[in-house]
N, C-alpha and C positions, 0 to 999 in steps of 0.2 A: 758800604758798611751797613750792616743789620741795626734798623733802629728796632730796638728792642721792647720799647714802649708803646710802639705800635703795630708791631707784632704779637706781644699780649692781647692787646685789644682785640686783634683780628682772630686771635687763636678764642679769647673769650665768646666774639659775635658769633662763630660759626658753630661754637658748643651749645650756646643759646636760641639761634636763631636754625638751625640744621639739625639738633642734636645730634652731632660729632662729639664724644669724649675728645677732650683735651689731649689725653694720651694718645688715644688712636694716630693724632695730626702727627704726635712728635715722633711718635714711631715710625711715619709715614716718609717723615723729612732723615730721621737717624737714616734708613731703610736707603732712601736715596741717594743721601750724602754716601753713605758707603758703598753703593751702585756706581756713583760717578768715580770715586775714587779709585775702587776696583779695574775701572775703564781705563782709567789714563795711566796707573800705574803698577796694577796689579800683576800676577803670574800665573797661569794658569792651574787651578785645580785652590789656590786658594781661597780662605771663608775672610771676608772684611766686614768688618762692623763700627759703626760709629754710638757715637754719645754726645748728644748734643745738650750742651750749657744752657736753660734758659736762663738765667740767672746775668752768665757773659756772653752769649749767645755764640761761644766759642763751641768748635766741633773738633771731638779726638778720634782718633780713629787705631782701630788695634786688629791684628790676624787671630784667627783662631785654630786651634789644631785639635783635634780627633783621638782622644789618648784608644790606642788599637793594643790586640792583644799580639803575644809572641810573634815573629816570623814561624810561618806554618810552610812555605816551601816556596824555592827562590824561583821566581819568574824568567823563563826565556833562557837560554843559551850562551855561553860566553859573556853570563853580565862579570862584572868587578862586585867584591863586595860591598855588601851595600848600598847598591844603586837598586833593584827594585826587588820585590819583594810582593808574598802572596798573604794577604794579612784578612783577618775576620773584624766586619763593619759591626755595628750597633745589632743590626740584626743578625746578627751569626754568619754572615756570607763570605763568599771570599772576595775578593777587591785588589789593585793592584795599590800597595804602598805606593803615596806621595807625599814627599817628606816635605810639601807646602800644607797639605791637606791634613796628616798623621802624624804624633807622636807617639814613639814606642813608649808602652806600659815600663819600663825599667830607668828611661831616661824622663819622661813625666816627673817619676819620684823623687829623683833629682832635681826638680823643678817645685813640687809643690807637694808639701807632706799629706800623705793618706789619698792620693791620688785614684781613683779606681776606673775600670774598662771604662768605654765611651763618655768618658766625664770631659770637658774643655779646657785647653790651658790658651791662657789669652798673652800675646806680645805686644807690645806698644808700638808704635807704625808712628814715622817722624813727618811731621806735617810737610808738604811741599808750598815751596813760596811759590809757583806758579800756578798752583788751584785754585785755578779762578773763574775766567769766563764759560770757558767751556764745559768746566766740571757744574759750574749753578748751574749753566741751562739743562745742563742732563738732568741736576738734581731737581730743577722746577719741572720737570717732564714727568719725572716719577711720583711729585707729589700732588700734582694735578691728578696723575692718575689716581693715586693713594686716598685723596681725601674724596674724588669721585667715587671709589672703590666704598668707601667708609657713610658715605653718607647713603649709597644705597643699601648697605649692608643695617643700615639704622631706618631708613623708610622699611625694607620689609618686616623687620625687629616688630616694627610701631604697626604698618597695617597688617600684618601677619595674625598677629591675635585681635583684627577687626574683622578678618573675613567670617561670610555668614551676618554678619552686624547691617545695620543701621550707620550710614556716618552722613555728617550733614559741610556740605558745598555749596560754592558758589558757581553759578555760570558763566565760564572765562568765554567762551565763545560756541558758536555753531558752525559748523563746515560740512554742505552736504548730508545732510538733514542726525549727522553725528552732535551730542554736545557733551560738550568738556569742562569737567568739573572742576574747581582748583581748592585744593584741602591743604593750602598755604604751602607745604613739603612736597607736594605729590600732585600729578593731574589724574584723574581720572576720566574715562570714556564712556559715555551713557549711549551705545549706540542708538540709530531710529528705532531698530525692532524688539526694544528694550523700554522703548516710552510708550506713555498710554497714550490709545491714539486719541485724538482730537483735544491731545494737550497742549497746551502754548506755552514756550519758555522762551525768554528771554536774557540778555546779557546782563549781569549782576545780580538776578536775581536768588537769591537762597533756596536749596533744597535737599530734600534727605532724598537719599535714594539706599538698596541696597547692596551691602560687595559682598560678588558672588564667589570672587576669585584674583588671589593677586598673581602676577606673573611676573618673573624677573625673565626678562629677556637681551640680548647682547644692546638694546638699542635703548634703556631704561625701563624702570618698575612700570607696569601696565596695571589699572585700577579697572575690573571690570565691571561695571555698574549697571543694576535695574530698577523698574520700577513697575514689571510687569512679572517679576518672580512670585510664586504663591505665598514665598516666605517670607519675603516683605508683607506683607499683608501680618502675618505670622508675629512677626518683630513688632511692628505697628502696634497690634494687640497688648505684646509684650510691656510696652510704653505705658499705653493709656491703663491696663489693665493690673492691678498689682499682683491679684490672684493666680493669674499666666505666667508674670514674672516669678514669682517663688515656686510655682508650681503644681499649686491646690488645684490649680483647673487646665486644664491640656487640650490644645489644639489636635484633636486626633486624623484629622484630614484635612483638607483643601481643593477646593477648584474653582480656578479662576477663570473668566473671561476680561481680562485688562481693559478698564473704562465700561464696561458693561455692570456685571453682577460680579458676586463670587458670592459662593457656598463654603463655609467652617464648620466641621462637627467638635462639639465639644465636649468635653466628662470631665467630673468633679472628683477629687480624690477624698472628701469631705459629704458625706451627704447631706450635712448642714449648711453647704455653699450649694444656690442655685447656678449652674456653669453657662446656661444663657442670660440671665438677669446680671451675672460676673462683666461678662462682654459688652452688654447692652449696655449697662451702666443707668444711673437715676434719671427718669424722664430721655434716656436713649443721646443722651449724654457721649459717652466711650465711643459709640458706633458712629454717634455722626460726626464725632472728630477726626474717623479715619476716613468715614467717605469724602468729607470735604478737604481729606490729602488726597483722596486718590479720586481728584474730580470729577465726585457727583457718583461714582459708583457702587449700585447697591449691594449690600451685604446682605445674605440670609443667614443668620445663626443656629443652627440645630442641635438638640441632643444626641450625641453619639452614643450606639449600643452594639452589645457583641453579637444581638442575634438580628439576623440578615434581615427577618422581615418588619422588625421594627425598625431597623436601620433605614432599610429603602423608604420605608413609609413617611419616617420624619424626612426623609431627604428631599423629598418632593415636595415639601410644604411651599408655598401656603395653600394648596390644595389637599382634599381630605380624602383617604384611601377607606375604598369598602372595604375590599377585600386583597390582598395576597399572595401567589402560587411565587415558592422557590422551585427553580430545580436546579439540585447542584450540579451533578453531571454538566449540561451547559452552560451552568455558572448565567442562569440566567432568573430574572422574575417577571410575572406576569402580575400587573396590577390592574386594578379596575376601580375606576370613578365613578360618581354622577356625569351624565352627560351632562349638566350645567358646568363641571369641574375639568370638565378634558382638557380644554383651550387652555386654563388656567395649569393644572400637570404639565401638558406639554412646554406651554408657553410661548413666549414671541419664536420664529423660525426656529423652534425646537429648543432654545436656550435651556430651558428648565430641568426639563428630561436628559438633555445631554450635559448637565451641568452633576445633576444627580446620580449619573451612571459613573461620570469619571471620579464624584466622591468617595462613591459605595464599592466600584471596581463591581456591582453586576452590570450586565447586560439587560434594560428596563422596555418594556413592552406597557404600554399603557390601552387600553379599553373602557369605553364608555357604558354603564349597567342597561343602557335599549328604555329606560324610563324617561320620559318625557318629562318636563315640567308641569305639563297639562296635569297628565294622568298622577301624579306625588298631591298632586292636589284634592 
């Protein structure tokens, strides 16, 4: 016997602690009970449905039938009248009458006043006293699967409109240099080439990372997680930043070397709001909150502009550009420094220069002006 007292409860925890609607589960279990029922007793082509009592935790169960339009032309050879029949479904089609599955439109009426095409007349179906062992187990089969069905259907719901976001986990474990986040409902996977290198995580410990991508796949919901995305960096901003957050001031590019540097161009939609001073924050504030997320890695903040050679020029900072040549044709530019400034343009094994071409999307050629320090002297 159903204790029904503790079956609320259980139906309450999993609405609470899974968010599963309540109703989802009962619809899960009606669904089933009329699946097993259909099994042990049913006829072929017939529709069974149940209704399950929370209240007496009693379950009824009734047929349903198909109100179909006229006989449109009698099916097969040598039938008797009445026996089958060529009849148009919901969708206009032809089908063959089965008078477990159909009732005629004229005899419906008979049944239930104003009755119209494809509308359902429901029979009452007399409980069997041997529905029992076999018919639960079927019916626990289905609703395993059902509320399985239902709680996945509520994690993607929930992380569906997080992807592209920021969500923040725990470290349930590492396997093979993988680590797996746990966001109480859902695990997520931060693979290795997804962390910053020369990071160290450990088990329990708290992290944001970002989802790039959820995946329902036949084996459960996949949470794809990084920490080496340019748009995390992006989002980060978004946080510390309130101007980024509404929108005043806009990240117009990105390039990242994870655990290294990264380059952000930025512009102001306000020319009352400074869009570097935005990022930077009071006394560099903002920025050093995101580098000390993303372990020690520096940030260069820059002005973004639409015209290329101002663009490239601040790209390259903190080195100072004499002079300039775009060519568009090969989408290329030729800059030129102080020879005291080339090392710093370029930067450590070219970081700087190739950090600032993938900002700008030119192709950057850097040259030294042949002036000595000597001789500027």
């Amino acid at each position: 016997m159903l204790d029904l007292k503790t079956f609320k409860s259980a139906l309450e925890q999993l609405e609470e602690e899974r968010k599963i609607p309540k109703e989802k589960i009962l619809d899960a279990i009606e669904q089933a009970m009329a699946a097993a029922y259909k099994k042990d007793y049913g006829k072929k082509g017939q529709i069974i449905r149940s209704k399950f009592d929370l209240e007496t935790g009693k379950a009824t169960f009734f047929q349903v039938k198909i109100v179909v339009d006229e006989t449109i032309a009698r099916v097969g050879e040598g039938k008797a009248d009445g026996e089958e029949y060529s009849v148009k479904n919901e969708n206009d089609e032809r089908v063959r009458f089965n008078e477990e599955h159909h009732i005629m439109l004229e005899d419906a009426k008979k049944i239930k006043r104003g009755v119209e095409l494809n509308d359902e007349i429901t029979f009452p179906l007399e409980p069997k006293e041997d529905y029992g062992r076999i018919a639960a187990q079927t019916a626990k089969q289905v609703i395993i699967q059902k509320i399985r069905e239902a709680e996945r259907t509520s994690i993607i719901d929930e992380y569906g409109t997080k992807e592209g976001e920021i969500v923040s986990g725990v470290v349930q474990k590492i396997e093979r240099g993988n680590v797996y986040i746990d966001f109480n409902r859902a695990t997520g996977i931060l693979p290795a080439e997804e962390q910053i290198p020369g990071e160290y995580l450990e088990r329990g410990q708290r992290i944001r990372t970002y989802l790039y991508q959820v995946e329902d796949t036949p084996r459960g919901i996949n949470l794809r997680l990084s920490r080496t995305h340019p748009k995390f960096v992006e989002k980060l901003f978004a946080v510390e930043a309130p101007e980024i957050a509404s929108g005043i001031v806009e990240i117009k590019a990105i390039a990242r070397e994870a655990g290294a540097r990264s380059k952000i161009a930025v512009y102001s939609n306000d020319e009352h709001i400074d869009p570097v001073g935005s990022c930077v924050g009071q006394k560099g504030t903002r920025v050093n909150t995101i580098t000390g997320e993303l372990g020690g890695e520096k940030i260069d903040i820059i002005p973004w502009s639409e015209n290329p050679k101002q663009f490239v020029s601040n790209s390259l900072s903190p080195a100072k550009v004499i002079s300039i040549e775009i060519d568009e044709r090969e989408h290329k530019a030729t800059v030129e420094v102080a020879d005291g400034q080339l090392s710093l343009a370029i930067g450590k094994s070219g970081q700087n220069v190739r950090l600032a071409a993938k900002l700008t999307g030119w192709r950057i050629d850097i040259k030294g002006d042949g002036v000595s320090e000597e001789n500027k002297k």
